[in-house]
N, C-alpha and C positions, 0 to 999 in steps of 0.2 A: 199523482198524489204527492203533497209536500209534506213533510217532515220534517220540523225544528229541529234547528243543532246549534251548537255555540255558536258558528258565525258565519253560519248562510244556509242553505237548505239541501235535503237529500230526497231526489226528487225517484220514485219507485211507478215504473208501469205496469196497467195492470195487469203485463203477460209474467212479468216478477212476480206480484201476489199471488198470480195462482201458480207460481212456478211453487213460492213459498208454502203455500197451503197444501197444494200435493203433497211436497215434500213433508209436512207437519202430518197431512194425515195415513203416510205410509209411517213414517216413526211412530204415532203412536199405535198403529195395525199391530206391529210386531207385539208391543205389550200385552193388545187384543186378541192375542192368539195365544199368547206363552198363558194366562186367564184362563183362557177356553182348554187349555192344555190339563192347568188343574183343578180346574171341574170337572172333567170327563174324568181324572185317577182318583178324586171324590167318592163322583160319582158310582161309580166301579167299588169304590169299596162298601159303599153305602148300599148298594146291591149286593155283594156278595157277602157280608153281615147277615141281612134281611132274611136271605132263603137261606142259608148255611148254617148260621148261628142262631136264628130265628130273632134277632136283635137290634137294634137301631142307633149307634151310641152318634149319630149327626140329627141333630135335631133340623138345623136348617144350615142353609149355604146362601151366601150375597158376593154377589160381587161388581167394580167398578173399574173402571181406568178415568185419570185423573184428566180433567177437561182443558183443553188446553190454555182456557183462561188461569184456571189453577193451578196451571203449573209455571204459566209466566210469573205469577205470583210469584212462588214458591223459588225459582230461581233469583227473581229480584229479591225477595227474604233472604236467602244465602248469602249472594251474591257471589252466583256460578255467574261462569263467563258463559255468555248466552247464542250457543252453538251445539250442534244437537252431539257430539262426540263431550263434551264437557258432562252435558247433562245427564247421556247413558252412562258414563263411568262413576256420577254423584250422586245421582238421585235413584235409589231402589227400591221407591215403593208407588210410582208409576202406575202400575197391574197392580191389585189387590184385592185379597179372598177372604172372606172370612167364615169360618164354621164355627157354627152354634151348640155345644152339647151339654148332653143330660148330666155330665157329673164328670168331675176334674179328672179324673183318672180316665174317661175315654179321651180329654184333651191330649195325654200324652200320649196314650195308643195310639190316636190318630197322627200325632206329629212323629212317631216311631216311625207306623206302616206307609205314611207318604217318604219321610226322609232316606229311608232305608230303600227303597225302589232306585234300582241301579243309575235311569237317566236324570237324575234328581240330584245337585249340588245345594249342600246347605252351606249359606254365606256367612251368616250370623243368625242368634237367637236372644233373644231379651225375655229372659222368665220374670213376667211383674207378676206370678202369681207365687211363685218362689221368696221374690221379693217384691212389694206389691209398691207401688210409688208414694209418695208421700200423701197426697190426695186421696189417697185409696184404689186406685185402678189397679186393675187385676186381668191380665191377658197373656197368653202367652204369643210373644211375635218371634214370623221367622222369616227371615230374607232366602229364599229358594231361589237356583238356578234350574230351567228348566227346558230342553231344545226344541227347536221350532224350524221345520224345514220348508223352508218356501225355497221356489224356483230358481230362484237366486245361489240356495244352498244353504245350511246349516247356521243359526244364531241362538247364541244362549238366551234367556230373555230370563230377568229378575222378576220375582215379583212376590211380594211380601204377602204372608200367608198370618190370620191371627185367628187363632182357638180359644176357646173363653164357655165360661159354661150360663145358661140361661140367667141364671143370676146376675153372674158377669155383664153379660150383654145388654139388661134390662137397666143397671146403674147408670152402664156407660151411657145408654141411651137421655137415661134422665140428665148427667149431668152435662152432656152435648144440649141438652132443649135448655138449659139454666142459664147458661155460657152465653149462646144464643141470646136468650131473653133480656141477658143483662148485658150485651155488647162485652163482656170479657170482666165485666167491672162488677163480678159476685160481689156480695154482703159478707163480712168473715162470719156470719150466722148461719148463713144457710152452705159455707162450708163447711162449719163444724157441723151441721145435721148430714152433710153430702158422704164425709166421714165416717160420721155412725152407722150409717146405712149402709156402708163399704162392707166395714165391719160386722153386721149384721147379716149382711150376703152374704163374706165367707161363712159365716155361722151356719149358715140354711145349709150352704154347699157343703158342709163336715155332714151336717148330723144328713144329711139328705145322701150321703156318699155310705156313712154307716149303715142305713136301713138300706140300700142296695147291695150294700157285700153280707147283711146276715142272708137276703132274697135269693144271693147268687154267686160269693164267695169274692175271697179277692182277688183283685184287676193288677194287669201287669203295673211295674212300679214307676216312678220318674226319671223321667228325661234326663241325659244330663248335657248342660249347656254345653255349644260347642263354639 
């Protein structure tokens, strides 16, 4: 196979490509796995809530790892040096989780009771619901180290973790299908309604947080950024 270059060709066979492709899809396995890592301490909690406390504060769980056309993207977008040692030490949201809950205060219980679990490195945290983006978005993100022991031995694996409450999640959704619709090139009209609606979501998510703590007292208190 040939390959344009400035001033002659670079020519790759195809015991190379799939030398390259193996290797692409053992890197991103590890992501695959540090994922599957926290799901299962999700999960685990989301069970032991259920029968213990009789309670459920994880509405839902999603999760993805980033394809690797989307990440070539994303490295051309940066413009990381495009070697897989560049890219583990730049790019930390690779693996990514997201939990879904009923009211902002299990957001931060839940980002407590995973953070606080010994084999659990917290790298950084972005509170937009502390402070919420100019747009309106509102989620709380957290970049978590987490180990992963394959055959080989012992690798941290990152992978960014976002809590958000139904409300939360139902805007973001809208304005991801907007974004989309309009190729990136919104109308300032149906941003400033995108806005309102922000606004209006936290609104739901206060009084809807109220009628839960007359129900059932109040919930441990906020995070604080690390």
């Amino acid at each position: 196979m040939a390959i344009p270059a400035e001033d002659a060709s670079l020519t790759i066979s195809p015991s190379q490509l799939r030398a390259l492709r193996d290797e692409t899809e053992r890197f991103l396995r590890e992501y695959r796995f540090g994922m599957q890592e926290i799901e299962t301490k999700l999960g685990i909690l989301r069970e032991e809530f259920e029968h213990t406390h009789s309670y459920n504060p994880i509405e839902h769980v999603s999760s993805r790892v980033k394809s690797p056309d989307s990440l070539v993207e994303k490295v051309a977008r940066k413009g990381i040096e495009p070697d897989f040692e560049s890219i583990r030490a730049t790019i930390t949201d690779i693996a990514g989780v997201r939990v879904t809950c009923s009211f902002v205060s299990d957001v931060y219980r839940l980002f407590d009771l995973l953070s606080r679990q010994d084999d659990i490195t917290v790298r950084r945290v972005k509170d937009y619901i502390a402070e919420p983006k100019p747009n309106g978005y509102q989620s709380l993100h957290a970049i978590v180290e987490v180990p992963v022991f394959l055959s080989t031995g012992r690798v941290e694996v990152p992978v960014e973790v976002q809590f958000r409450t139904i409300a939360m999640d139902f805007w973001a959704s809208l304005e991801h299908k907007i974004y989309y619709k309009y190729d990136s090139q919104v109308p300032d009209r149906l941003l400033a309604e995108l806005k309102d609606a922000a606004v209006s979501a936290a609104e739901l998510d206060q009084r809807m947080e109220r009628l839960h703590r007359e129900l059932h007292g109040p919930r441990p208190g906020r995070v604080v950024a690390v």
